[in-house]
N, C-alpha and C positions, 0 to 999 in steps of 0.2 A: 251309392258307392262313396268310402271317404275319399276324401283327393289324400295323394302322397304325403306323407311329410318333407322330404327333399325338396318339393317344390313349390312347401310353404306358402300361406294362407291366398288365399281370391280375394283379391282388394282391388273394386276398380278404380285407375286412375285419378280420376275427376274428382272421386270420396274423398282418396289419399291426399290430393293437393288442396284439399276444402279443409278436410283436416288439420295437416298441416300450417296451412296459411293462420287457420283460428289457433291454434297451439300458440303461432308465434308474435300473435299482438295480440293475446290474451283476452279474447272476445269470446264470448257464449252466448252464436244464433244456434237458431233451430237449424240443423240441414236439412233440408226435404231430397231423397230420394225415387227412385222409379225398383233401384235395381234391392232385388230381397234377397236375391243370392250371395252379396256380400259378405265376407267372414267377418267377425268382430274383432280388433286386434288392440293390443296394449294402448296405443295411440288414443283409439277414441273413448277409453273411459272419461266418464264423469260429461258425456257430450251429451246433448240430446239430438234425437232423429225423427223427422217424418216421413214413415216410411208407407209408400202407396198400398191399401190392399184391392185394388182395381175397382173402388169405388169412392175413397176419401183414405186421404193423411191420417195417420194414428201417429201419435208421439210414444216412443220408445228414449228411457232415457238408460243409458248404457252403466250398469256396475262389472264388479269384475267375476261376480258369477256366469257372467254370460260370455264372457271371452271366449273364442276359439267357436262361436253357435254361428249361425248366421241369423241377420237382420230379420229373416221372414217368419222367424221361428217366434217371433211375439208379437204377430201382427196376424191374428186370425182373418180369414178371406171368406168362410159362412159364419152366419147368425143361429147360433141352438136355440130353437125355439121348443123346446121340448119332445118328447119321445112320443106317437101318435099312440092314444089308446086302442 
């Protein structure tokens, strides 16, 4: 189900002031994350992210095609190992 617009994008906290804080003395680490649920919002383009898929960090680097997605949406959690004959 989409979340409302009125009550505008899922950003938690701790992203936001991670964010934030690199925004404003102009640094470019990696963040590592847990949380995939997060929205993608104006703020963090051009950041990169490592985002958990409950096995190991994947880096996610954020353009503005992806805005408004969330995090987990490019961080696959199986391996395709192909289709069983």
């Amino acid at each position: 189900m989409v979340r409302s617009l009125k009550k505008g994008f899922y950003v938690n906290p701790k992203i936001e002031k991670k964010v934030q804080d690199m925004v404003s003395s102009w640094d470019k680490k990696v963040i590592k994350t847990w949380d995939r649920a997060c929205q993608i919002t104006p703020d963090m383009l051009w950041f990169t992210f490592a985002v958990h898929n409950w096995k190991q960090f994947v880096s996610v680097y954020i353009t503005e095609d992806m805005m408004g997605h969330r995090l987990g949406e490019f961080v696959p959690t199986r391996t395709f190992r192909g289709h069983p004959f």
